[in-house]
N, C-alpha and C positions, 0 to 999 in steps of 0.2 A: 414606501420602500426606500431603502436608502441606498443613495445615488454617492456614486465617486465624483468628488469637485470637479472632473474636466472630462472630456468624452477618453473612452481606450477604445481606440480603434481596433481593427483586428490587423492593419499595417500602418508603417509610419517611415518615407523616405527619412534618410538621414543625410545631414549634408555638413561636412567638416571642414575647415579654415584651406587644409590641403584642397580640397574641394573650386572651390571660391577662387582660387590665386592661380590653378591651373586654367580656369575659365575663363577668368582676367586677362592672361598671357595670352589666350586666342587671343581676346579682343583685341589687344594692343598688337597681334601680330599681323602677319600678310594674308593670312588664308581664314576665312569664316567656314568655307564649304571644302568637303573632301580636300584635305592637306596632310601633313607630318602625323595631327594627331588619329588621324584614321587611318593611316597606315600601321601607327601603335599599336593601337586598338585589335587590328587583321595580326599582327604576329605576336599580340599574347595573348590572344584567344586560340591563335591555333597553340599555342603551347599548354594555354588550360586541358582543351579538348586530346592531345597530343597527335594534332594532324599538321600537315606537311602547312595549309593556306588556310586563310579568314578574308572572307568577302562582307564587308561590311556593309549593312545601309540601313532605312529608316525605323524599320523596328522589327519586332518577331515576327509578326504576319507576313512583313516582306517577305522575310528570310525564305518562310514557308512558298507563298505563293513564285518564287523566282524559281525554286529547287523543280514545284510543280511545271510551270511552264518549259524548264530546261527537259524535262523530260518526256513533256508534251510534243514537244518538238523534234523530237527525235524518234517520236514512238511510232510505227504504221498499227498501232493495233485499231481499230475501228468501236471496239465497244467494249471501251479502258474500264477498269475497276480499282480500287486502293480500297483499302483494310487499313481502320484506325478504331477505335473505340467510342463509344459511345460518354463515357467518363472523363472527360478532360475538355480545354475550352472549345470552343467553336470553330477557330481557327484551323483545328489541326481534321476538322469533317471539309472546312473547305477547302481544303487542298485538292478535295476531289472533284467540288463544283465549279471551281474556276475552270478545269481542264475538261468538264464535260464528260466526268468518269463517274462509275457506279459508286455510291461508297457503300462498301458491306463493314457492319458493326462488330468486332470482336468483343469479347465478355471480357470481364477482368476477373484477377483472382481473388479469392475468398478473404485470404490473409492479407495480401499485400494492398490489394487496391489497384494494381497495376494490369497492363493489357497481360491477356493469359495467352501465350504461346500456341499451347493445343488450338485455341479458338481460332487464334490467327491460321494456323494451318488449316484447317476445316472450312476456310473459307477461300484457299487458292484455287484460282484457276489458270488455263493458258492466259488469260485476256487481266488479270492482276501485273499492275505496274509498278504499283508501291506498295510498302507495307510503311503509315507512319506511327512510331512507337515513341507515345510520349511518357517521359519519368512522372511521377507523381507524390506532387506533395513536399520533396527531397526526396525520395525514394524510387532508384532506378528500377525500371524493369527488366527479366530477366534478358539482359542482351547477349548472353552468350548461347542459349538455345532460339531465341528471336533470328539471328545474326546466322546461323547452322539452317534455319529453316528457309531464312531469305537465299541466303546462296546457293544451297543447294534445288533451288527453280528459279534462279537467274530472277532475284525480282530486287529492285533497289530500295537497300532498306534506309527511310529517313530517319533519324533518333531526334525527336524534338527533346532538349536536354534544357529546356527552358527553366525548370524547376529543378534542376539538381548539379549547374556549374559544380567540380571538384567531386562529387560523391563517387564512390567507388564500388566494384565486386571484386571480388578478389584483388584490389589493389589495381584494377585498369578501370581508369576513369572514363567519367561521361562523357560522351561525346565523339570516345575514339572507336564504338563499333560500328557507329553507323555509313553507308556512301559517304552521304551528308550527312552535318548533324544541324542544329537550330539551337540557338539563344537569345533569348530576349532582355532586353537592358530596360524595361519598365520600369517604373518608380516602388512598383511591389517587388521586383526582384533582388536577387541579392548584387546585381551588379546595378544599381538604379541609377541611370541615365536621365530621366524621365522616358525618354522612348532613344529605341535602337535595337538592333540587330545582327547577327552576325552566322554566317552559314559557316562551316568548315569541313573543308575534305581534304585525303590526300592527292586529289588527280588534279596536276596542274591545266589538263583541258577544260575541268568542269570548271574551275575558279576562273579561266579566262572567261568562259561562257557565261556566269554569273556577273563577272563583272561588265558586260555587256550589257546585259538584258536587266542588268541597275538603273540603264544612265541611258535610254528611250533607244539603245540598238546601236549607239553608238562605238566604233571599235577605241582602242587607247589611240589616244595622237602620237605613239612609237611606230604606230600600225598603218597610218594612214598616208596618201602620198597623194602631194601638193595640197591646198589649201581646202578644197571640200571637202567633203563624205558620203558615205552611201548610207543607205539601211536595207536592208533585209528584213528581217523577221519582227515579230511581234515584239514589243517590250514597254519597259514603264521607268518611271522618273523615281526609285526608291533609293537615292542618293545619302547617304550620311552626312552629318554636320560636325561641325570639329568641336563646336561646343557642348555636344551630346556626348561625340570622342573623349575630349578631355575629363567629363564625368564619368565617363564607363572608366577611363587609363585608372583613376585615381580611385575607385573600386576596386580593379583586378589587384589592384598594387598592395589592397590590404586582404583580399580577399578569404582569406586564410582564416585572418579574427572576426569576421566576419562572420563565417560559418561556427565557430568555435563557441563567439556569444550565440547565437541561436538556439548551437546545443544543450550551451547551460539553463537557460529559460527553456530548453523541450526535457532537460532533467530532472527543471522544479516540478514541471506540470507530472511526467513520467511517475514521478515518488510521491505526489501530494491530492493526485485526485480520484476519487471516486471510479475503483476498475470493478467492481459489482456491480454500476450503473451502466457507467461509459465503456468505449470500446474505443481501441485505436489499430491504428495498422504495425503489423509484425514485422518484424526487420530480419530478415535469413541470416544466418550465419552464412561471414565474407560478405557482405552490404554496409557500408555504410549510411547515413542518411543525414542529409545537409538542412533541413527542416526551411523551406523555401513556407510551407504552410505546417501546421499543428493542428492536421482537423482529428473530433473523435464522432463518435454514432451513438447517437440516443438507441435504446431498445426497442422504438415503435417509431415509424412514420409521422404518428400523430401527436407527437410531441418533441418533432421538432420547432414547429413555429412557436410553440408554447415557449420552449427554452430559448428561440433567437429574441422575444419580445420579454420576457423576464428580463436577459442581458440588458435589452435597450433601456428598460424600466431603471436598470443601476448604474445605466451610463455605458454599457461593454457593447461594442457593435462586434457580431460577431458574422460570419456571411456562411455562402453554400458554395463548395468547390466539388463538383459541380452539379447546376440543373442537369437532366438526362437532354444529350444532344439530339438522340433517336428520338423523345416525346416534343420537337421543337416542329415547328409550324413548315419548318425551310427542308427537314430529314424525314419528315412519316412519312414521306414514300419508299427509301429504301427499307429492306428488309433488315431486323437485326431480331437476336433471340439472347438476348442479355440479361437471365436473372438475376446475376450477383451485380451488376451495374444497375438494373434496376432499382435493387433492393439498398446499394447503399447508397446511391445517390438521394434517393429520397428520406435518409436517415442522418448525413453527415452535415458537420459544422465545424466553419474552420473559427478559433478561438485566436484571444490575440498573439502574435508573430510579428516584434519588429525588437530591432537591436537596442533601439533606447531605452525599453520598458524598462522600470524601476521596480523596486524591488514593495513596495506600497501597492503598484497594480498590479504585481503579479500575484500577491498575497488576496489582493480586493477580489479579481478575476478565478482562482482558486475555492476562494470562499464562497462566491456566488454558484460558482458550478456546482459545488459541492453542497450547496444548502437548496438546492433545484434537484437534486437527483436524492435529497430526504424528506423534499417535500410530494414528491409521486408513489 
């Protein structure tokens, strides 16, 4: 079979000269850990998201597990529940096993891909604490009927917006419906740190509180009187670095072209492949979609391994976004009744999605898709 001369992944960090000279400038400065550039970092991300604060620290997962904790802490309910989906990574079901809460699985929608509202609702009780709504793919989910459903039973909604920094509904961006929102600066994201994180809200209690429960319990030294400290409550060492800082600044800062090339490579694919075969997700009128991933759905279960190992055969690594979190080893015990999460998670592949891909592998990547769905 013919194989492309170098591997095409399905991502590929990028790293530019601006890059490089920002992270140089830490070194050469006074601060390696929490300084200038993570404070950066906290007030333009809260401007990406358009919230008041950004608490920054070690990566997405942090994000998630502080948000959980702060609310653990505050909660008397005795036998907590959160509502997340079964269709997105791992992280966003363990928000509920760190704090010792049920998690009940909501279903996604048919078209989008994303957590289905209805579902979410049908699954509140008095003893639901959270409700975590992650975007997927680029593609937000409906957070303005999410966002109406959480407030009106008093439940705090978390938006993980890990996958869609700047995307919009109607022109209000990610990240400003949620309490909290969550983003991840990983090397597959569009702000690739290699890892980092950043929570944002607008209640300047919850940002004090997070920045807390960052840095082992510790209060700010503005806070503290004479040379010791106390602790209180529970916490952890999810502390941000400035040299992760200085690669998220120097993303946010192009962040724009960023999404912009993505969309041109989610255009080629959109106009050049096989939609008699393949399937992808619908984009609602008033949605945009920042394409963090480009997965599409084979017509049968049983051929997607067939197509992930064709791609490997030509050199294309292409992955699963995602395994089903409810058929995982750590979830069958909670309850979920997810068929359209079922259904597409055992059908989806995400193809390659990285800003440098040239215009040879997208062609190569197009032709192999497209010569697998002539050959079934």
């Amino acid at each position: 079979m013919e194989k492309f001369n170098k591997s095409i992944p399905y991502m590929k960090h990028k790293i530019t000269e601006d890059d490089i000279n920002l992270v140089i400038n830490v070194l050469k400065g006074d601060y390696i850990t929490q300084g200038p550039m993570v404070v950066r970092v906290e007030e333009e991300m809260s401007k990406v998201a358009n919230k008041k604060y950004g608490v920054m620290c070690s990566n997405g997962t942090a994000a998630l597990h502080l948000v959980a904790e702060m609310l653990n802490q505050r909660s008397s309910v005795l036998k907590k529940n959160i509502i997340t989906t079964p269709f997105t990574f791992v992280a966003d079901g363990n928000f509920g096993r760190y704090i010792d809460a049920e998690i009940r699985f909501a279903d996604i929608d048919l078209k989008t891909w994303t957590i289905n509202p209805s579902s979410i609702e049908s699954l509140i009780d008095e003893n639901t604490v959270a409700v975590v709504a992650p975007h997927y793919g680029g593609l937000m989910c409906d957070m303005v009927r999410i966002k109406e459903i959480c407030d009106s039973n008093s439940i705090f909604l978390v938006e993980d917006a890990c996958h869609a920094p700047t995307a919009t509904i109607n022109e209000q961006v990610a990240g400003s419906f949620g309490d909290a929102s969550t983003f991840s600066f990983h090397a597959t994201k569009h702000i690739g740190a290699g890892e980092g994180g950043v929570i944002c809200t607008n209640s300047e209690e919850d940002s004090e509180v997070l920045q807390v429960l960052r840095s082992h319990g510790l209060p700010h030294w503005s806070k503290r009187t004479g040379y010791g400290y106390d602790i209180d409550n529970i916490a952890f060492n999810y502390r941000p670095n400035e040299l992760s800082a200085a690669l998220a600044t120097s993303h946010i800062s192009r962040i724009e072209n960023l999404v912009a090339t993505r969309k041109e490579i989610a255009k080629e694919y959109d106009n050049n492949l096989d939609w008699n075969f393949y399937s992808k997700q619908e984009i609602p009128d008033g949605y945009t979609h920042v394409y963090h991933l480009y997965p599409i759905l084979v017509p049968d279960w049983s051929l997607r391994d067939k197509l992930l190992n064709y791609l490997k055969d030509a050199n294309i690594f292409g992955q699963i976004h995602y395994p089903p979190m409810n058929k995982m080893k750590g979830f069958q015990k909670y309850k979920s009744d997810t068929p359209v999460s079922d259904d597409i998670s055992s059908r989806v592949v995400s193809i390659p999605m990285f800003v440098q891909i040239n215009d040879g592998e997208k062609l190569f990547v197009i032709e192999k898709l497209n010569n697998f769905a002539k050959s079934i």
